[in-house]
GULO-196817 format. One record per residue: residue in three letters; y negated, z, x negated of N, C-alpha, C, CB in turn. Coordinates in steps of 0.2 Angstrom, whole numbers, padded with zeros to 4 digits, always signed. Each point is the difference from the previous one (the first is absolute). Glycine has a CB too. Example, Ala and Ser with C-alpha at 12.3 -4.5 7.8 and 13.67 -1.06 7.14 Angstrom:
residues 2
ALA+0028+0039-0066-0006+0000+0004-0006+0000-0004+0006+0006+0009
SER-0011-0010-0007-0006+0001-0004-0005+0003+0004+0003-0010-0006
This chain:
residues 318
UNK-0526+0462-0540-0006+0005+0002-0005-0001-0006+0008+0008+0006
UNK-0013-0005-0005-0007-0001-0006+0001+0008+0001-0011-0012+0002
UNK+0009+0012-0010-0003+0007-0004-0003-0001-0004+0007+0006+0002
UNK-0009+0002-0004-0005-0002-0006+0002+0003-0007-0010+0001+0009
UNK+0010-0006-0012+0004+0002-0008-0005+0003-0004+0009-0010-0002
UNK-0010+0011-0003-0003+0005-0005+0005-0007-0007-0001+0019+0008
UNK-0004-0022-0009+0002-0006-0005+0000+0005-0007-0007-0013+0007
UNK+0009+0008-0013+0001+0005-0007-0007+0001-0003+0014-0005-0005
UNK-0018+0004+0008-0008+0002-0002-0003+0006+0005-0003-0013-0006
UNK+0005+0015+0009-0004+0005+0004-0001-0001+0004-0004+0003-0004
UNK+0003-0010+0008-0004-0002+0005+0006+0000+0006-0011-0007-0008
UNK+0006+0007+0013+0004-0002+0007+0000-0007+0004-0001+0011+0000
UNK+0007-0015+0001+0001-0005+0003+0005+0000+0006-0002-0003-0011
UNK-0001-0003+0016+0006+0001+0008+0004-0006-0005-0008+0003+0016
UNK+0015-0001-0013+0006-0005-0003+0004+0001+0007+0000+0002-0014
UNK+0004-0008+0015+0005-0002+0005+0007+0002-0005-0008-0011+0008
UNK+0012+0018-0002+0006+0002-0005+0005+0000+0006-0007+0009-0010
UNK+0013-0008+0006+0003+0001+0005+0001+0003+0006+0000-0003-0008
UNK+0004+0004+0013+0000+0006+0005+0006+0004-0002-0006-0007+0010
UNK+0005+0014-0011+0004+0004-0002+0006-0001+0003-0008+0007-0004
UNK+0014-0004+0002+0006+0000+0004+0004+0007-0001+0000-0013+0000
UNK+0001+0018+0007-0001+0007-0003+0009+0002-0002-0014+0005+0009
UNK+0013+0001-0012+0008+0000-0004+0002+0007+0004-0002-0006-0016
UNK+0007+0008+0015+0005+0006+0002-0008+0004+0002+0013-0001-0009
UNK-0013+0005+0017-0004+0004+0000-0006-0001+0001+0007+0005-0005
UNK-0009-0011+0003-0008-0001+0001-0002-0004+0005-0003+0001-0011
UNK-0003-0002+0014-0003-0005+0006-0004-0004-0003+0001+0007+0009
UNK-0002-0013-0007-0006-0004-0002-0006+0005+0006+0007-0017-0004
UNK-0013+0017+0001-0006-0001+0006-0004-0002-0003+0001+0007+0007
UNK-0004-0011-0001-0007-0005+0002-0006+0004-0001+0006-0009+0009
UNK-0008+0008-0015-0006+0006+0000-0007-0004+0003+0005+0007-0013
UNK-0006-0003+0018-0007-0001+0003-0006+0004-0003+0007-0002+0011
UNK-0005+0006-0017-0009+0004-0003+0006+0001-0007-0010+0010+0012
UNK+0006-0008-0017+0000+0002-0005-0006+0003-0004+0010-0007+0001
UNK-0006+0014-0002-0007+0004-0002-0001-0002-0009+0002+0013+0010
UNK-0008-0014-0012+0000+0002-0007-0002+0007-0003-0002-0010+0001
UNK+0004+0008-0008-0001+0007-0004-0002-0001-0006+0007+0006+0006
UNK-0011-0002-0009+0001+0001-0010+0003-0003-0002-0001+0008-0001
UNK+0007-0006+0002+0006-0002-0003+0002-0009+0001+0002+0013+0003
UNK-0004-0015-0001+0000-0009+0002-0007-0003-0008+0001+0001+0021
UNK-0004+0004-0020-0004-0004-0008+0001+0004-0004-0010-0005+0003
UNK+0013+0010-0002+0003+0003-0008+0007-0004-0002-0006+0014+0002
UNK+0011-0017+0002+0004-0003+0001-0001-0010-0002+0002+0012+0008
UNK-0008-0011-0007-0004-0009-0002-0001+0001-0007-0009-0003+0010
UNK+0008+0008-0013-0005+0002-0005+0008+0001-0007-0013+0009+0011
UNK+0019-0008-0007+0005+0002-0005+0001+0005+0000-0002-0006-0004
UNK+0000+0012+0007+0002+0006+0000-0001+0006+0001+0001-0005-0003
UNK+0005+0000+0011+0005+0004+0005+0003-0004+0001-0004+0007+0004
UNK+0010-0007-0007+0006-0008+0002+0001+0004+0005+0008-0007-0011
UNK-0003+0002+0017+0002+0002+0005+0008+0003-0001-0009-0008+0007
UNK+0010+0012-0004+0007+0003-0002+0007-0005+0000-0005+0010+0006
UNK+0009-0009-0008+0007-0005+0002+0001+0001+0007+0007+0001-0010
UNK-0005-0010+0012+0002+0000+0005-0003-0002+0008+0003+0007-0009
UNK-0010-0008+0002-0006-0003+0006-0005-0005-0004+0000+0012+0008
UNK-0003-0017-0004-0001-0005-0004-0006+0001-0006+0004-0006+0010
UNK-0003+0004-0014-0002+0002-0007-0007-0004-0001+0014+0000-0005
UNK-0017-0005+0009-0006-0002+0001-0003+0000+0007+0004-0007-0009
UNK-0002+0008+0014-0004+0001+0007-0002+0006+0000+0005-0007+0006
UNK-0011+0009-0005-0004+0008+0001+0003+0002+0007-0012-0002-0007
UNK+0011+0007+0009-0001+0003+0006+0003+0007+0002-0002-0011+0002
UNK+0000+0016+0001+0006+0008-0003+0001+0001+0009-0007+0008-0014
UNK+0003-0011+0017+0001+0004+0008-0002-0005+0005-0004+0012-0004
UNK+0010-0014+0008+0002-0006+0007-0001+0004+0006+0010-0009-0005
UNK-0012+0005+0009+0002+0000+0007+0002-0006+0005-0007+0010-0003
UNK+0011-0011+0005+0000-0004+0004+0008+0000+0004-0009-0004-0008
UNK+0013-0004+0008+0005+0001+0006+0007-0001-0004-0007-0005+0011
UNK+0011+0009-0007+0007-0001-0004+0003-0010+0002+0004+0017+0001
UNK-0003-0020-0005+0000-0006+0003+0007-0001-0003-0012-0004+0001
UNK+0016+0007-0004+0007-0001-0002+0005+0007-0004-0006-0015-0001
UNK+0011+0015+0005+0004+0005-0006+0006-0001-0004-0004+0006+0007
UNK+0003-0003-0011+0005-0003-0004+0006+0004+0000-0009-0004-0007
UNK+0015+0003+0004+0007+0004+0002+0002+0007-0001+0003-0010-0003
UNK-0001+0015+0008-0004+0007-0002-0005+0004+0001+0004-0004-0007
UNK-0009+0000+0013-0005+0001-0002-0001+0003+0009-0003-0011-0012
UNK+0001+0017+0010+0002+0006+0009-0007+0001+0001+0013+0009-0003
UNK-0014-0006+0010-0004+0005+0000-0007-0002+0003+0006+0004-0008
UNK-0005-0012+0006-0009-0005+0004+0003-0007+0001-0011+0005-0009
UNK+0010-0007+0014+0000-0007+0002-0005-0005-0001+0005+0005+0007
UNK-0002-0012-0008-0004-0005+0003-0007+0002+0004+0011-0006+0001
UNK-0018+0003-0005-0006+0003+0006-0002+0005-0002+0005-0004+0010
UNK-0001+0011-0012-0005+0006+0000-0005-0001-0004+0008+0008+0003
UNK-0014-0004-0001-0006+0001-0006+0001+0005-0003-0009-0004+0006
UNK+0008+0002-0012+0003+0003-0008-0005+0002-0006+0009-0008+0001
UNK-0011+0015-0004-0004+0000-0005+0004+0001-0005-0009+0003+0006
UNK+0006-0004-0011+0002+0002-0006-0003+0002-0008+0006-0006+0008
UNK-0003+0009-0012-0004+0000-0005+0008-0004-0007-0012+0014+0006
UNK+0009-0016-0009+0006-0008-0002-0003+0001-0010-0002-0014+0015
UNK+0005+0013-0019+0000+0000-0005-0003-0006-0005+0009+0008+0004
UNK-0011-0014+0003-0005-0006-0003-0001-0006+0004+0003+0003-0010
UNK-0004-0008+0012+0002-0005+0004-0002-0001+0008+0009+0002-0008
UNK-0013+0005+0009-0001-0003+0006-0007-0002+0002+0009+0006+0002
UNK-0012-0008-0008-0006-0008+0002+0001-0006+0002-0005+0004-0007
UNK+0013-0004+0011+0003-0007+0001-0001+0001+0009+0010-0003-0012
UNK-0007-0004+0013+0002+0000+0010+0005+0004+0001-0003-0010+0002
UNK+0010+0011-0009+0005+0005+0003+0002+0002-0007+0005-0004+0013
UNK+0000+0010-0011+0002+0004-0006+0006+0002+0005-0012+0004-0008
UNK+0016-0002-0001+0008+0004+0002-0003+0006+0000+0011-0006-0007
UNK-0009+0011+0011-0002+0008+0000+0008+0003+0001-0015-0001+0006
UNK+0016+0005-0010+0009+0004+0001-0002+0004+0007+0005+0004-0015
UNK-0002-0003+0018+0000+0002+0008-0004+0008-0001+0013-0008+0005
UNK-0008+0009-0011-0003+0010+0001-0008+0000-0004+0016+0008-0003
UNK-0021-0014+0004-0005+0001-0004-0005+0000+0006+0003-0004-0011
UNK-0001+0002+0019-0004-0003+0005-0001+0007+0003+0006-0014+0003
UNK-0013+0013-0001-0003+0006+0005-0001-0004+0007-0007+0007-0010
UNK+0007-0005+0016-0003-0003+0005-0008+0002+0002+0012+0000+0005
UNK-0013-0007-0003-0006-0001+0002-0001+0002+0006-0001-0008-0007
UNK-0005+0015+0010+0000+0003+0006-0004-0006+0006-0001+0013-0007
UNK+0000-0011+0012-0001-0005+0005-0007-0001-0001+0008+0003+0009
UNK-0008-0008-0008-0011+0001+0001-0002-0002-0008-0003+0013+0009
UNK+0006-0012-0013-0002+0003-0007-0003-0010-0003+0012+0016-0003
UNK-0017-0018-0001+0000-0008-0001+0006+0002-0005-0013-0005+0001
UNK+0012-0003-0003+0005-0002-0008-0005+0001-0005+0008-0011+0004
UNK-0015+0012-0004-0001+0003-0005-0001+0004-0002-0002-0005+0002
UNK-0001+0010+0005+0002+0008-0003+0007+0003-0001-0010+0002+0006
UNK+0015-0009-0006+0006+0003+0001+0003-0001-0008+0002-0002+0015
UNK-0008-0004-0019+0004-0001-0005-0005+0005-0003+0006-0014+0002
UNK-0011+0017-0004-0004+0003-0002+0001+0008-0001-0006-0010+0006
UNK+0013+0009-0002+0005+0009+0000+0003+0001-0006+0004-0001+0012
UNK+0001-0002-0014+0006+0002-0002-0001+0003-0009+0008-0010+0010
UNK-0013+0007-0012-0002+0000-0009-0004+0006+0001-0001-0014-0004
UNK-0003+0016+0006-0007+0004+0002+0004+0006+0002-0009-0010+0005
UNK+0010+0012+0002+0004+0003+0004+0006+0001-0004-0005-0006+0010
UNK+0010+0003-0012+0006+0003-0005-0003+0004-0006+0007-0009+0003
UNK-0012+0006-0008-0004+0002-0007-0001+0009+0003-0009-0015-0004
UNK+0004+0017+0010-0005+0004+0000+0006+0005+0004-0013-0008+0000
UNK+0018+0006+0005+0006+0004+0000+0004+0005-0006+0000-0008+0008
UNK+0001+0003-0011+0006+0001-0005-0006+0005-0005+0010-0014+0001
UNK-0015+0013-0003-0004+0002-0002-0001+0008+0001-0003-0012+0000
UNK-0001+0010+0005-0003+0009+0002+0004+0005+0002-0008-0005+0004
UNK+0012+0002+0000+0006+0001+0004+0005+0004-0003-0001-0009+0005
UNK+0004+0002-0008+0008+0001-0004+0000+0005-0005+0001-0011+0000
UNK-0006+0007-0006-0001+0002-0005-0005+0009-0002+0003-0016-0001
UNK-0010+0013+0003-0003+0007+0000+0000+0005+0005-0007-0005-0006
UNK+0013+0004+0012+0000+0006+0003-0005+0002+0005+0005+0002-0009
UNK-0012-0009+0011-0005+0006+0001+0000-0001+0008-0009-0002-0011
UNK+0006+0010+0012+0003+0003+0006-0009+0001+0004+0017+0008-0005
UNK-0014-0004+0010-0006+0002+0006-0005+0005-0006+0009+0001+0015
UNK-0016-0003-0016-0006+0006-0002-0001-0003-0005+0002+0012+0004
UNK+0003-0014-0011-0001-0005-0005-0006-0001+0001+0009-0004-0001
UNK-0015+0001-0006-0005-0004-0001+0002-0006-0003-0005+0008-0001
UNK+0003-0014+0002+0004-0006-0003-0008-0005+0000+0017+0001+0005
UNK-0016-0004-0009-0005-0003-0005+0002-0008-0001+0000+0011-0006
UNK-0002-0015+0010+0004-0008-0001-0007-0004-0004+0010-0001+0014
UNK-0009-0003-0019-0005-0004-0006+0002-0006+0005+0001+0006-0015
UNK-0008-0009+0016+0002-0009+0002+0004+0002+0006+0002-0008-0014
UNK-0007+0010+0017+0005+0001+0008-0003-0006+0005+0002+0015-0001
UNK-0005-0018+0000+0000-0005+0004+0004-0007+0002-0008+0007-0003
UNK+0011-0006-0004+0004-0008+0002+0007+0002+0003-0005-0007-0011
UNK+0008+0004+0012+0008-0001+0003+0005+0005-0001-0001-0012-0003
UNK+0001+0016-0002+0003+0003-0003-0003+0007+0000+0004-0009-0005
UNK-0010+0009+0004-0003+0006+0002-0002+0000+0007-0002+0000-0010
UNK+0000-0003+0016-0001+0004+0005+0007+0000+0002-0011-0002+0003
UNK+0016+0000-0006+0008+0004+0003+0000+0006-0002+0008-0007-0002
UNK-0010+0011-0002+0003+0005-0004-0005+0005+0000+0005-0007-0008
UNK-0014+0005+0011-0001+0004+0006+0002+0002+0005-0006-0004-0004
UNK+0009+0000+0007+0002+0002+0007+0005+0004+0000-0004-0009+0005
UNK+0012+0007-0010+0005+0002+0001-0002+0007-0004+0006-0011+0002
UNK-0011+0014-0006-0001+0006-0003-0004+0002+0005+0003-0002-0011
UNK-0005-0001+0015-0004+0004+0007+0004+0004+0005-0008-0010+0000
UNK+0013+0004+0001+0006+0002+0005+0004+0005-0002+0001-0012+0003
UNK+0001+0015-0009+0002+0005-0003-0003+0005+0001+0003-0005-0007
UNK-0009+0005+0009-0004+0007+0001-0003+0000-0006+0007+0007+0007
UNK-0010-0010-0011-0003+0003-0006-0007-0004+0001+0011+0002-0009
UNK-0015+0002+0005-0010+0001+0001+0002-0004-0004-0008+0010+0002
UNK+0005-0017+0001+0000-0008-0008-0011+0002+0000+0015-0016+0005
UNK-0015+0013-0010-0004-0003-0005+0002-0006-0001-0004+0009-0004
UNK-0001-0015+0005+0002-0008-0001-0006-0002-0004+0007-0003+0011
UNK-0009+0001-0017-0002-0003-0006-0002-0005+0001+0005+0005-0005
UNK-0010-0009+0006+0000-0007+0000-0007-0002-0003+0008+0000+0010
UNK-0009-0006-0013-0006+0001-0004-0006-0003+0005+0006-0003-0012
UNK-0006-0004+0017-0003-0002+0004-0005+0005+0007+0008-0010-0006
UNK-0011+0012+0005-0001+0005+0007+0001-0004+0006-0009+0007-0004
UNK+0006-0015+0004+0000-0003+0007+0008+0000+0004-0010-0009-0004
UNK+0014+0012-0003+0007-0001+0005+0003+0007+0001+0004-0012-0005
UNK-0007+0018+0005+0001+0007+0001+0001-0001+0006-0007+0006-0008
UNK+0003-0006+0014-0001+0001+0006+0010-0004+0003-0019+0000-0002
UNK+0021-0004+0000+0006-0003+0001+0005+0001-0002-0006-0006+0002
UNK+0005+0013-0007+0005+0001-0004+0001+0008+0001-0002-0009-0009
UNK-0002+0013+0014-0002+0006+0002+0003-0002+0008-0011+0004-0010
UNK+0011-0010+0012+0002+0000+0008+0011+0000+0001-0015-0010+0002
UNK+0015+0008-0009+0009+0000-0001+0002+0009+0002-0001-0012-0013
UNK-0004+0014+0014+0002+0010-0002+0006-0002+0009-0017+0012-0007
UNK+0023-0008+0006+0004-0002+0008-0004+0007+0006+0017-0005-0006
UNK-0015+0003+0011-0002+0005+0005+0000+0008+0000+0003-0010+0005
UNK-0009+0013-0005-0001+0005-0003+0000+0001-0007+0004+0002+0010
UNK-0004-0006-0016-0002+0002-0005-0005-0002-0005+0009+0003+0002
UNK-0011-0004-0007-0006-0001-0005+0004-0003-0007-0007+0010+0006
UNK+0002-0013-0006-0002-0003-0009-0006-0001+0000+0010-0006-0003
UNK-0010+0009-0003-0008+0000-0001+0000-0005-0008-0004+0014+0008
UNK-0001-0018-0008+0001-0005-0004-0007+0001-0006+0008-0008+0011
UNK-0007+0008-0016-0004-0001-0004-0001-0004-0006+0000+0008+0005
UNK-0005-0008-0008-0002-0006-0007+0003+0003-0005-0011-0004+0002
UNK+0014+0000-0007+0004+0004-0007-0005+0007-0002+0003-0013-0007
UNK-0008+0012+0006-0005+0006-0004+0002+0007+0007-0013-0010-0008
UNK+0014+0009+0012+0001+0004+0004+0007+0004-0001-0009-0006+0006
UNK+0014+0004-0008+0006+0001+0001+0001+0007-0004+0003-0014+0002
UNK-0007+0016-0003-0001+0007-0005-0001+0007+0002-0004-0008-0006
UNK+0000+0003+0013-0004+0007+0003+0005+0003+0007-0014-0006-0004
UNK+0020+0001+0006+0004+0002+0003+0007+0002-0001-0007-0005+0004
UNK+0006+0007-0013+0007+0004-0004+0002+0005+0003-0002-0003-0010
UNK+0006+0007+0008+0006-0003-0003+0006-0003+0006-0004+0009-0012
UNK+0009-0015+0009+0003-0003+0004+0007+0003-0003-0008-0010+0003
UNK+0012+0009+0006+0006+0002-0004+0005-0007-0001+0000+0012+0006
UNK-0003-0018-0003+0003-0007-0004-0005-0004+0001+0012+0000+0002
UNK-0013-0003-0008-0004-0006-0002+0003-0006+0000-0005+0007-0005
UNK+0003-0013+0008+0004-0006+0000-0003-0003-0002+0005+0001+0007
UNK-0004-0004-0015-0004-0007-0003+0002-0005+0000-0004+0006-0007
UNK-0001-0010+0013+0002-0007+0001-0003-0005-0005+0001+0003+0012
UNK-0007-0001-0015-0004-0006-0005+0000+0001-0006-0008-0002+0008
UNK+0010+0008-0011+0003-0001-0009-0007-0001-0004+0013-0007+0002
UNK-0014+0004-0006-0005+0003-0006+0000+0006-0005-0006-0005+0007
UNK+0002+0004-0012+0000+0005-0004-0001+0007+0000-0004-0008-0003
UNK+0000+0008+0007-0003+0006+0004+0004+0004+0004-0008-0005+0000
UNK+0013+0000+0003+0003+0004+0007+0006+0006-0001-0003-0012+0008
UNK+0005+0013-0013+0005+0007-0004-0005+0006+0001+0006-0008-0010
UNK-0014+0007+0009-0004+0005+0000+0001+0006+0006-0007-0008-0006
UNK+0010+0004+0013+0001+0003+0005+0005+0007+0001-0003-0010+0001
UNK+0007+0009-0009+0004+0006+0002-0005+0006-0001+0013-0006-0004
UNK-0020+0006+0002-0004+0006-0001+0001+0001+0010-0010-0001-0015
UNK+0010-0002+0020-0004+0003+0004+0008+0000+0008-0018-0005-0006
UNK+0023+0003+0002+0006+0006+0001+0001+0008+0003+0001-0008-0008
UNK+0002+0010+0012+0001+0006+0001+0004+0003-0005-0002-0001+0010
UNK+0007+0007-0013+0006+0001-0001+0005-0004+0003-0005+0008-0002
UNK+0008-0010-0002+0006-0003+0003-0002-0007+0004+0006+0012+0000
UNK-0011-0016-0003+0000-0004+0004+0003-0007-0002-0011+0007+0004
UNK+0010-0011-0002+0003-0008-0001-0004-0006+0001+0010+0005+0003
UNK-0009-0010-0010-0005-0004+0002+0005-0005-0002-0013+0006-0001
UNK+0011-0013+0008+0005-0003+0001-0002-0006-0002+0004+0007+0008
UNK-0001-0012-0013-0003-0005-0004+0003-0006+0004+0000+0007-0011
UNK-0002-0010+0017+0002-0008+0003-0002-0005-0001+0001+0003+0008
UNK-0008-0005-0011-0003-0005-0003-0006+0000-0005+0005-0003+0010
UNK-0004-0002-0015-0003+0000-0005-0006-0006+0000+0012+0006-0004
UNK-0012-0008+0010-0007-0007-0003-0005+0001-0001+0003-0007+0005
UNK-0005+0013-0006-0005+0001-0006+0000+0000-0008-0002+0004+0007
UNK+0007-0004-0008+0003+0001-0006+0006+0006-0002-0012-0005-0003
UNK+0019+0002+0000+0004+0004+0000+0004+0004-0006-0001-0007+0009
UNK-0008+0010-0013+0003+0005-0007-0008+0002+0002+0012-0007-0012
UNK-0009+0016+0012-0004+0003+0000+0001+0007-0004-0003-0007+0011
UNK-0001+0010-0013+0000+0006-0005+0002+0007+0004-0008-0007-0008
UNK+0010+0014+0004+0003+0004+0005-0001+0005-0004+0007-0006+0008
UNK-0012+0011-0005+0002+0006-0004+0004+0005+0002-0007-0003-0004
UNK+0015+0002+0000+0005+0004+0003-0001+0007+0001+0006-0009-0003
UNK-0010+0011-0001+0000+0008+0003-0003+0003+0007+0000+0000-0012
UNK-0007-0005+0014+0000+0001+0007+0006-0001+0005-0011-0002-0003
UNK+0015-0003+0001+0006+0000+0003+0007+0007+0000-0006-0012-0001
UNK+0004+0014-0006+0004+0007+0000-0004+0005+0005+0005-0001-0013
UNK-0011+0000+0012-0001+0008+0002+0000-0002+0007-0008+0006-0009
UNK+0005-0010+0014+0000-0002+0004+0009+0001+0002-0012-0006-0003
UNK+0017+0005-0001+0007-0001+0006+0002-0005+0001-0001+0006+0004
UNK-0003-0011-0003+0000-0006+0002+0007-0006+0001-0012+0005-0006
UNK+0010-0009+0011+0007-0006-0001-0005-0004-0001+0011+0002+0007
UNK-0007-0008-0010-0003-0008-0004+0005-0003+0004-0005+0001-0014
UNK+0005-0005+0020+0005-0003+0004-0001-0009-0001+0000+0013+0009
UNK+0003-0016-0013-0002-0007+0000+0006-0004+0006-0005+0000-0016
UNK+0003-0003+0021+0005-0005+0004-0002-0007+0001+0002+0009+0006
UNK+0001-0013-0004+0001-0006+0002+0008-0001+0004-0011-0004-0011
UNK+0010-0001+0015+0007+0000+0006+0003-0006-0003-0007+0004+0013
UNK+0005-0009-0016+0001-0009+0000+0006+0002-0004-0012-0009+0000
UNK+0013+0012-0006+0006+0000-0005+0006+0005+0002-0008-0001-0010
UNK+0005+0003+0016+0007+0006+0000+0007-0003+0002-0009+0012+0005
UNK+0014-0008-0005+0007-0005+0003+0000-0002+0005+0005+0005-0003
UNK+0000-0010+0006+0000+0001+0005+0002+0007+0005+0001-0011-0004
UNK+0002+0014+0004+0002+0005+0003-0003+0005+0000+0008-0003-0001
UNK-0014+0003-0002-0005+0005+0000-0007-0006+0003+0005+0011-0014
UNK-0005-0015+0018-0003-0006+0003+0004+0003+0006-0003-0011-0009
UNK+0007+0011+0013+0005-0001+0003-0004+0007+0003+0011-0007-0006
UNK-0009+0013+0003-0001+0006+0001-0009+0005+0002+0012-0003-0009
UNK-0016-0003+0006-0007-0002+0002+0001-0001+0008-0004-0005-0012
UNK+0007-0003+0012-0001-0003+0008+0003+0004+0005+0000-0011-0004
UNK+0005+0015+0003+0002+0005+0004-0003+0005+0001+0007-0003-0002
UNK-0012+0008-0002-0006+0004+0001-0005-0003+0005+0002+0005-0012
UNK-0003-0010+0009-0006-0005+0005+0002-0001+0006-0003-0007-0008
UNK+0009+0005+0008+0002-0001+0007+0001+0005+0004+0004-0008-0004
UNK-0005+0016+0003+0002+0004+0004-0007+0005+0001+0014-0001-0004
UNK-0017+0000-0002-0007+0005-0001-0005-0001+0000+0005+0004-0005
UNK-0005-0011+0005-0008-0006+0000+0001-0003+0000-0004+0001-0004
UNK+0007-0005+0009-0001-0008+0005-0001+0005+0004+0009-0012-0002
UNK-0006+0017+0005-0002+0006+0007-0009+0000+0002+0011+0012-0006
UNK-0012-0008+0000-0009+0000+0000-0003-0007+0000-0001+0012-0007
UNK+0004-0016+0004-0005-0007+0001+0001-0001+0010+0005-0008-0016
UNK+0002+0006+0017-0001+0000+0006-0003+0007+0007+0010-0009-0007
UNK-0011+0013+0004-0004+0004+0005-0007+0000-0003+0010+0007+0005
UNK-0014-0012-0008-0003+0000-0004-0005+0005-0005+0004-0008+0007
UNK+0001+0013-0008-0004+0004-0004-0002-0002-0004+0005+0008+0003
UNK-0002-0013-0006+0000-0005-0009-0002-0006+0003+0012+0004-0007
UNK-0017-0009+0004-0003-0006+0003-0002-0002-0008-0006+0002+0015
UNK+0009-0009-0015-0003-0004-0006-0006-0005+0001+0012+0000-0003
UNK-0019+0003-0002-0004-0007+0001+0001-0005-0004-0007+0007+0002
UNK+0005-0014+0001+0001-0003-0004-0008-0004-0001+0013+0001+0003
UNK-0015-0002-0009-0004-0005-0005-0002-0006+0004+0006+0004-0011
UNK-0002-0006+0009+0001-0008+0000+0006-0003+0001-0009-0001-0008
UNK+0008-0006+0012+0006-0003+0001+0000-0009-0003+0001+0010+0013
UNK+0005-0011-0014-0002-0007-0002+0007-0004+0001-0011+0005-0008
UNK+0010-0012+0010+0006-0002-0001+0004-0003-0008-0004-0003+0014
UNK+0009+0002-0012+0001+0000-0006+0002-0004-0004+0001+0007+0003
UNK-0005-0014-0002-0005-0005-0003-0006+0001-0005+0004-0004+0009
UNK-0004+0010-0007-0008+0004-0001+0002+0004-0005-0006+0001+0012
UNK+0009+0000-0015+0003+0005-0005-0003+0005-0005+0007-0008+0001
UNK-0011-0001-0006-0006+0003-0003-0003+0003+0002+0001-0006-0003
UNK-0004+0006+0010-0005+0003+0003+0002+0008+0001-0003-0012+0005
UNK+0008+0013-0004+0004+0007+0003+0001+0002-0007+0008-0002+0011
UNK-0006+0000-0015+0001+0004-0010-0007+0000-0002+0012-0007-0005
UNK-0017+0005+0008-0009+0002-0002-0001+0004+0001-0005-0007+0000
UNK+0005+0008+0006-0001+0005+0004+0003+0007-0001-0002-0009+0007
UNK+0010+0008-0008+0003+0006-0001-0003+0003-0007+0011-0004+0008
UNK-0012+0001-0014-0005-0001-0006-0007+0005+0000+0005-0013+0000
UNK-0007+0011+0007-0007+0002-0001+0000+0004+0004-0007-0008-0004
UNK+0000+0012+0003-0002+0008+0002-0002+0000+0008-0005+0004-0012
UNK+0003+0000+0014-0002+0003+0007+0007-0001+0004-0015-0004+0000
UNK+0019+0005+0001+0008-0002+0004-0001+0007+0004+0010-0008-0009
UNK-0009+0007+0014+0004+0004+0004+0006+0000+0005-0010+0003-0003
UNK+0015-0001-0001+0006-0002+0002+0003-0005-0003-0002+0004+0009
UNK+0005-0008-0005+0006-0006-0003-0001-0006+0000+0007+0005+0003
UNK-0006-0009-0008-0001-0007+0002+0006-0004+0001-0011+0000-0006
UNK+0012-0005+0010+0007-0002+0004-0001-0008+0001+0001+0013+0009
UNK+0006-0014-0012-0002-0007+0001+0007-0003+0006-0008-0001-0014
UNK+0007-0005+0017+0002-0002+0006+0004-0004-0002-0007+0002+0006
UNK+0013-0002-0007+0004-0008-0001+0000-0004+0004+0006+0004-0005
């Protein structure tokens, strides 16, 4: 099979590798998309090794495609079905081992891209809003860098909660597309950084882009509010002055999915599977996608995911 390795200088290369062969409990599948993420150049870069267990040089966090073999043990999905997933690294190849209890189904109708464009995004912005901050119907919520992949998840799914979003985004020509994500019957209203002030105080803040600055947020917090730390590619040391966060009440909530156990992976795909593959398939929840590219093209997909204006996901085609 061809994939793309991450050589011992950073860069990325297609290489002819083996074809996996799956162990107790897992399936091989034939990935027809694979979403990128941050995490695929912070992983080029040296740091974000991939967890144990999963290949230590191929990038990729989230497949979709066909189950083409199982391995012994392996219950629940057949030969043939369409399979998402969110994977711990490896799935910028043509196939990949995935352990059975990681696989989500892929609804009818739905592409392989928007299907691979789910599971990283869609799991992040669940486990997030959801899980972790609790946020429920009337909430105010606050998403930084809501335009790309990760952020128009975390719009919608904090829309679909019932909560008044505010979505941040610096470019205005992509407002109009990032305000159309609001589901049926509700709103987001979308504004420039300098604005984000005048629509305080929030009861979760979600900081997707990091820098120096972005800690200042905990001033425009409610009581008891939370601010949720998912990405940092703006820069990832910022200053804090912790007494607004006393008086304020405040939670500091830092997450990432790729290191956790398996059985807390496991425990994700089963939320997914019962609470949010649902809304994708009645499509309360829709993934945009960016750009698509095959995956010959690689370099081209790792620019792109690199540079600004994105809205949504960039996906590449094995």
């Amino acid at each position: 099979m061809r994939a793309v390795v991450i050589d011992g200088r950073g860069a990325f290369r297609l290489e002819r590798r083996a074809d996996p062969v799956p162990g107790p409990g897992q399936v091989v599948v034939r990935v027809r998309a694979a979403g990128l993420n941050a995490a695929d150049l912070q992983q080029a870069r040296g740091d974000y090794p991939a967890p144990p267990g999963w290949p230590a040089d191929v990038p990729g966090l989230e497949i979709a495609g066909e189950v083409e073999r199982l391995g012994p043990g392996a219950t629940g999905v057949e030969v043939g079905d369409r399979v998402m997933a969110l994977v711990g690294g490896g799935g910028h190849a043509e196939r990949i081992v995935v352990p059975v209890e990681l696989l989500l189904p892929v609804p009818a109708g739905l592409s392989w891209r928007e299907a691979a464009g789910f599971p990283e995004a869609f799991g992040t912005a669940w486990d997030a809003l959801v899980i972790q901050a609790g946020t429920r119907a009337g909430d105010r919520v606050l998403v930084t860098g809501a335009a790309g992949g990760v952020g128009t998840a975390m719009v919608q799914v904090a829309a679909v909660a019932g909560a008044r979003v505010v979505a941040s985004v610096r470019r205005p020509a992509l407002h109009d597309r990032v305000g159309q994500l609001a589901p049926v019957g509700g709103r987001v209203e979308v504004v420039v950084p300098a604005e984000e002030g005048e629509r305080a105080p929030y009861d979760v803040i979600v900081e997707l882009v990091g820098g120096e600055d972005c800690l200042r947020r905990v001033a425009l917090l409610r009581a008891r509010g939370k601010i949720l730390v998912v990405g940092v590619q703006g820069g990832s040391v910022a200053p804090l002055r912790m007494f607004d966060l006393m008086l304020a009440r405040a939670q500091l909530i830092g997450t990432t999915l790729r290191g956790r156990s398996p059985a807390e992976k496991a425990l994700l795909a089963a939320t997914l599977r019962t609470a949010v593959v649902p809304l994708l398939a009645e499509g309360r929840l829709r993934v945009p996608v960016e750009a698509t590219f095959p995956l010959d093209r690689y370099a081209d997909a790792y620019a792109r995911l690199a540079g600004p204006g994105k809205f949504g996901k960039v996906i590449l085609e094995p």
